[in-house]
N, C-alpha and C positions, 0 to 999 in steps of 0.2 A: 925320419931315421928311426931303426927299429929300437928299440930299450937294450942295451948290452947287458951282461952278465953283470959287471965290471959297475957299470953304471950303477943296476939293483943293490948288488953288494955295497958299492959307497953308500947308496941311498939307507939300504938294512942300518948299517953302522950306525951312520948319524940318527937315526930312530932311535936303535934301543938306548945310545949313551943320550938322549935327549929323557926318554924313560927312565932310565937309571938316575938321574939326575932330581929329575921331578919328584921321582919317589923315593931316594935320599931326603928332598927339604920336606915332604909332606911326613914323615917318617920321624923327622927331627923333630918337627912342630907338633905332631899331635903325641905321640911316645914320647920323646924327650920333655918337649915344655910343658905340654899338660899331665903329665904321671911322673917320671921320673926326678924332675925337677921343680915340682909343686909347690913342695918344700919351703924352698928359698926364693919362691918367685910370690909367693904370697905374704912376702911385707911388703909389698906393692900392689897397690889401691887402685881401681881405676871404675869410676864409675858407681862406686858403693861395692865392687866385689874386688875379692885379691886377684891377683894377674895371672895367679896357679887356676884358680876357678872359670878365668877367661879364656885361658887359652883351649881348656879340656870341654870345654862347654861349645863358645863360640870360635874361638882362632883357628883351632881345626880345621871345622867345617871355611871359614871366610879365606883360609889359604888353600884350600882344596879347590874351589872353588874361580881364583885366584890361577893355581898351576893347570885347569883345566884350558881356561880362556889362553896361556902362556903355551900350552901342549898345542892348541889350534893354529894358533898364528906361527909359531916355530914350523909345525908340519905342513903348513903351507907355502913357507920357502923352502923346505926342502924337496917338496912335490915340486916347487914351482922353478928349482935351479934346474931342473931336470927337461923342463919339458921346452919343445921346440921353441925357439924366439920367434919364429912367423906364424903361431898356434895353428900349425898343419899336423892334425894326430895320426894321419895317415900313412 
């Protein structure tokens, strides 16, 4: 069965608000925790460094990292609602 219009379009959608999502939380975590909220996140210790210094340093990167593997496995259900149940692509 060929790809519908309809079909694409659902599939578009569910992509970019899966994208916007992602980069919302990565957005929050590296701007928000690590710069904006520094501040007050570094009376908290972890490790010999305050938690404002972990998060702009390492959390970052370790949630990015994190929403990439979360980006793959997401777009491969939504690839994979799409396509034939008897895997004929023809």
């Amino acid at each position: 069965m060929p790809d519908s219009p309809a079909r694409r379009a659902n599939r578009w959608r569910r992509s970019l608000r899966l994208i916007a999502v992602l980069l919302a939380v990565w957005f929050t975590v590296s701007l928000g925790l690590g710069v904006l909220f520094a501040a007050p996140l570094n009376r908290v210790w972890i490790g010999g460094f305050p938690l404002g210094f972990w998060f702009a340093q390492q959390g970052a990167i370790i949630v990015f990292v994190i929403l990439l593997a979360i980006n793959a496995v997401v777009m491969d259900r939504i690839e994979g609602d799409d396509e034939d149940p008897e895997g004929d692509s023809s």
